[in-house]
C-alpha positions in Angstrom: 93.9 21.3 156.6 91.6 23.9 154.9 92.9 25.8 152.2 93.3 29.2 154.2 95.1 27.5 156.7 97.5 26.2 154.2 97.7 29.2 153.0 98.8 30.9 156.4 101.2 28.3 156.7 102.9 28.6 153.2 103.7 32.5 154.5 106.0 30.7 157.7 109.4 29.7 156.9 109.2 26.9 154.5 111.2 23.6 155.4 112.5 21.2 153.3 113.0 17.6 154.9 115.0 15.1 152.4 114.4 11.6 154.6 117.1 9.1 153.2 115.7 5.8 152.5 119.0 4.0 151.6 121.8 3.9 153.7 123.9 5.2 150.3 121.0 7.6 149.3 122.4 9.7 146.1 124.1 13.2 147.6 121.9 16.8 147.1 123.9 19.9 146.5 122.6 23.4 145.8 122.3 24.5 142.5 125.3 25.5 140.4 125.0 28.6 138.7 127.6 27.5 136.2 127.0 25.9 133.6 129.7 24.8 130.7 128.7 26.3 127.3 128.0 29.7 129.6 131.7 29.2 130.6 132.7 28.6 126.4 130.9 32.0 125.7 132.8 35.0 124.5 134.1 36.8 127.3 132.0 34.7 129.4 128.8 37.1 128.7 126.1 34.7 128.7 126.5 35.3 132.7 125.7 38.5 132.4 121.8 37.4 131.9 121.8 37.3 135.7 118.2 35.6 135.4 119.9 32.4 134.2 122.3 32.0 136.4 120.0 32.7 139.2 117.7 29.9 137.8 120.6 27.5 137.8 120.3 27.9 141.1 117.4 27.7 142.5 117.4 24.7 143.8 119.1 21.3 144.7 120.5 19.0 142.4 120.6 15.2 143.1 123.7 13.5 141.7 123.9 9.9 140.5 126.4 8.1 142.4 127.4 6.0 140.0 128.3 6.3 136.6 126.1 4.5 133.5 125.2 4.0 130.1 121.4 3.1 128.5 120.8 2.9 125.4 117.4 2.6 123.7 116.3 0.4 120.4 113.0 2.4 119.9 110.7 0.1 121.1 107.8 0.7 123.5 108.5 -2.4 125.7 110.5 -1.7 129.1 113.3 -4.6 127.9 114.1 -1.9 124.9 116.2 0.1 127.1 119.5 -1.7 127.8 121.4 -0.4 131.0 125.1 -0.9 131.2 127.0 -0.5 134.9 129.7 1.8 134.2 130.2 1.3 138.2 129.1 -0.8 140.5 126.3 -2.9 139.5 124.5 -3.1 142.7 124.3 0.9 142.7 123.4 1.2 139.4 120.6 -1.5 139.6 119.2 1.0 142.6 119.6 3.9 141.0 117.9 3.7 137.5 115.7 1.2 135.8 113.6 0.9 132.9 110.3 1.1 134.4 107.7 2.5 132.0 108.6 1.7 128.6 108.4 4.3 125.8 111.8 4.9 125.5 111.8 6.5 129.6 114.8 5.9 132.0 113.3 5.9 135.6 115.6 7.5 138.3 115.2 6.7 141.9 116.0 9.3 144.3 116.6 7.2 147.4 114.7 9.9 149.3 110.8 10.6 150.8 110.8 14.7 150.8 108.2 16.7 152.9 107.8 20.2 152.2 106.0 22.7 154.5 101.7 22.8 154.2 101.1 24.2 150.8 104.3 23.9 149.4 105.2 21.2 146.9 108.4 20.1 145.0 109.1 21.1 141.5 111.5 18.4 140.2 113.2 18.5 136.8 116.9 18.4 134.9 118.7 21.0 135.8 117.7 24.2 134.2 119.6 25.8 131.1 121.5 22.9 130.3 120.4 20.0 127.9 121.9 16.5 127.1 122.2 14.6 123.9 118.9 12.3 122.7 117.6 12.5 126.2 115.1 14.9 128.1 113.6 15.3 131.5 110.4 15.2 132.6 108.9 17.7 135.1 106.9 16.9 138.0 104.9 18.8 140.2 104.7 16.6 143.6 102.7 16.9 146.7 105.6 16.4 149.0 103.9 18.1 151.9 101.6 15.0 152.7 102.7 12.5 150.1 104.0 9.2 152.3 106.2 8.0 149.5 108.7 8.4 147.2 108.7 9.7 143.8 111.1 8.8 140.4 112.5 11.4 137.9 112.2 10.4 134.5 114.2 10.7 131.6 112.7 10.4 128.1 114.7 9.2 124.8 114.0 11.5 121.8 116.1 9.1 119.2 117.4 5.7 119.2 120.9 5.2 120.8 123.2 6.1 123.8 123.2 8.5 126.4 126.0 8.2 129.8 125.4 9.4 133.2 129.0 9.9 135.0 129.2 9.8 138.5 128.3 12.9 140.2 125.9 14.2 137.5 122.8 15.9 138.6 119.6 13.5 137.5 117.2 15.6 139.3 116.5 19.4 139.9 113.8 20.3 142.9 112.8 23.7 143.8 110.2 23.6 146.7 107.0 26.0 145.4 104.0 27.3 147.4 101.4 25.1 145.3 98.8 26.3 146.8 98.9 30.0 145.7 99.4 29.3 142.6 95.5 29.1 141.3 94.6 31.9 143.5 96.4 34.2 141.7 94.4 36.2 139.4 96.7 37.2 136.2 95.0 40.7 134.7 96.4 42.7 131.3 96.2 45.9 131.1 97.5 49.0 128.9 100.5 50.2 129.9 99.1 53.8 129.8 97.4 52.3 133.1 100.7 53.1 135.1 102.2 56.5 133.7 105.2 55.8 136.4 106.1 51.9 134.7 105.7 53.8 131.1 107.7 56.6 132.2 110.4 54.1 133.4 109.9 51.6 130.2 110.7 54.8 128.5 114.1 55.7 129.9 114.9 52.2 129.7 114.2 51.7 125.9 115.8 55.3 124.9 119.1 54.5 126.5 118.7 50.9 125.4 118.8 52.1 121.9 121.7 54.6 122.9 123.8 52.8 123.8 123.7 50.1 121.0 124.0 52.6 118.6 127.3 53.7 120.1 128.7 50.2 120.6 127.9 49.9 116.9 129.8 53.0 115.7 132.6 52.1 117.9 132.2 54.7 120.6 135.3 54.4 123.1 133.4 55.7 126.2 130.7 52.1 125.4 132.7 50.1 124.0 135.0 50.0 127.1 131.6 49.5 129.2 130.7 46.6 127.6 127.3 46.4 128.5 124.2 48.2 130.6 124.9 46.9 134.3 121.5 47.9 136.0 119.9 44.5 135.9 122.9 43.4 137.7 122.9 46.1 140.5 119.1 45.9 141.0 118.9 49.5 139.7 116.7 52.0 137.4 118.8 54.2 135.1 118.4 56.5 137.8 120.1 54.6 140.0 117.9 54.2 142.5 117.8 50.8 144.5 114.9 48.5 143.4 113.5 46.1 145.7 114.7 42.4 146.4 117.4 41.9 144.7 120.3 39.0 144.0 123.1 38.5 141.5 123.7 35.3 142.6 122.6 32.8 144.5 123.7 29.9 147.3 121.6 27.8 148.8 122.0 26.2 152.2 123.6 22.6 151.9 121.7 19.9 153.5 122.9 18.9 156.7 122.0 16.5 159.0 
C-alpha cells in the first residue's frame, strides 16, 4: 500500500481488532478517567484540568489477571529479577517474565492487535499515574501489518520491590494515525500573525488575572465560583461554542 493510499484509509473509520491468543487472554477495559491522588485532591479540583482526565482516557487499559510481586537486585542479568506468584503460578508464569535484563519486567499481552492502514498502537502505563521504583516503557507499534505480538515493559529505577494486584492496568494503547504524523509540517509564527487569536489571548489573560485578583482579596461573588469554567463548557469568555468539544470521555468496551 502506497503512502497516499494509507493515507485515504487512515481518514475511514479506524478499527481496532484485539485477536486473543490465550484462551485466558488478560481483560481490556476503556480508560478510567479517575485516578486516586486526583480523588485525595482538595475539593477534588485536580479534575477540573479537564485535559487530564480526558487523557486518562484515551484509551484501553489491559489488566493483569493475576496478582505478583518482582523484585530486582540491580544486576544486568535476566536471573536478577526475582518474580513471586501472588496467584496462580501458571498465570503468572504467562503473564510476566524477566526477558531482557537490565532491571526490565516484560509483560505479555496475550493478544495480536491490528489497527486500520496507517494507524498504529501507542502502548504505555496508564497516563497521569506513576508507581513506586518502576516505570513504563512506550512503544510505538505497527499493528496495522505486524503478524505478531508485542510485550510491554516495565523498567526498575532502584533496587527492590514492586506488586502488581489483580486487575491492575500493565498496559495503556491508544491507536494513532502513524502515518500523518511526519507529514505534518509544524510552523511558528508571531502571534501578531492572527489579530483574532491575539484578540481572544487577550480577553482570556485580562479576566484570567481578574479574577485571581478577586479570589485573592476574598471577593464573595469569586470565591463562591471557584474557578473559570470555560475550558470545561468548550467556550470563549464570550460564550460562544468552540468546536469539538468533550468533558469526558468513554470509550466503547470491547466486545466480541
Amino acid at each position: 500500500m502506497s503512502v497516499s493510499e494509507k493515507q485515504a484509509a487512515a481518514t475511514a473509520r479506524p478499527e481496532l481488532i484485539c485477536y486473543a491468543i490465550d484462551a485466558d487472554a488478560p481483560a481490556i477495559v476503556p480508560g478510567r478517567g479517575e485516578r486516586e491522588w486526583m480523588d485525595l485532591t482538595d475539593q477534588r479540583y485536580a479534575y477540573r484540568c479537564i485535559p487530564l482526565s480526558i487523557a486518562n482516557a484515551s484509551g484501553w487499559e489491559i489488566l493483569s489477571p493475576v496478582a505478583f510481586s518482582a523484585t530486582w537486585f540491580g544486576g544486568d542479568r535476566t536471573s536478577d529479577i526475582a518474580i513471586t506468584p501472588i496467584g496462580p503460578r501458571a498465570k503468572v508464569e504467562r503473564i510476566v517474565s524477566s526477558h531482557f535484563g537490565h532491571g526490565v519486567l516484560t509483560f505479555h499481552t496475550g493478544y495480536l492487535f491490528r489497527t486500520s492502514p496507517g494507524w498504529a498502537l501507542w502502548c504505555r502505563g496508564t497516563p497521569n499515574s506513576a508507581k513506586r521504583n518502576l516505570i513504563p516503557l512506550e512503544g510505538l507499534v505497527e499493528t496495522d501489518w505486524l503478524p505478531f505480538p508485542f510485550t510491554m515493559n516495565w523498567r526498575f529505577t532502584r533496587l527492590g520491590t514492586v506488586r502488581f494486584e489483580e486487575g491492575e492496568p500493565f498496559c495503556f494503547v491508544t491507536p494513532v494515525p502513524h502515518a500523518q504524523l511526519d507529514q505534518i509540517q509544524p510552523v511558528i509564527r508571531p502571534l501578531n500573525d492572527d489579530p483574532q487569536l491575539k484578540t481572544a489571548f487577550q480577553t482570556w489573560s485580562e479576566s484570567r488575572n481578574d479574577f485571581n485578583q478577586k479570589l485573592a482579596q476574598f471577593d464573595p461573588k469569586t470565591v463562591a465560583a471557584g474557578w473559570q469554567r470555560h475550558y470545561v463548557r468548550g467556550e470563549s469568555h464570550e460564550g460562544k461554542a468552540q468546536g469539538y468539544h468533550l468533558s469526558k470521555r468513554k470509550l466503547k468496551m470491547p466486545k466480541k
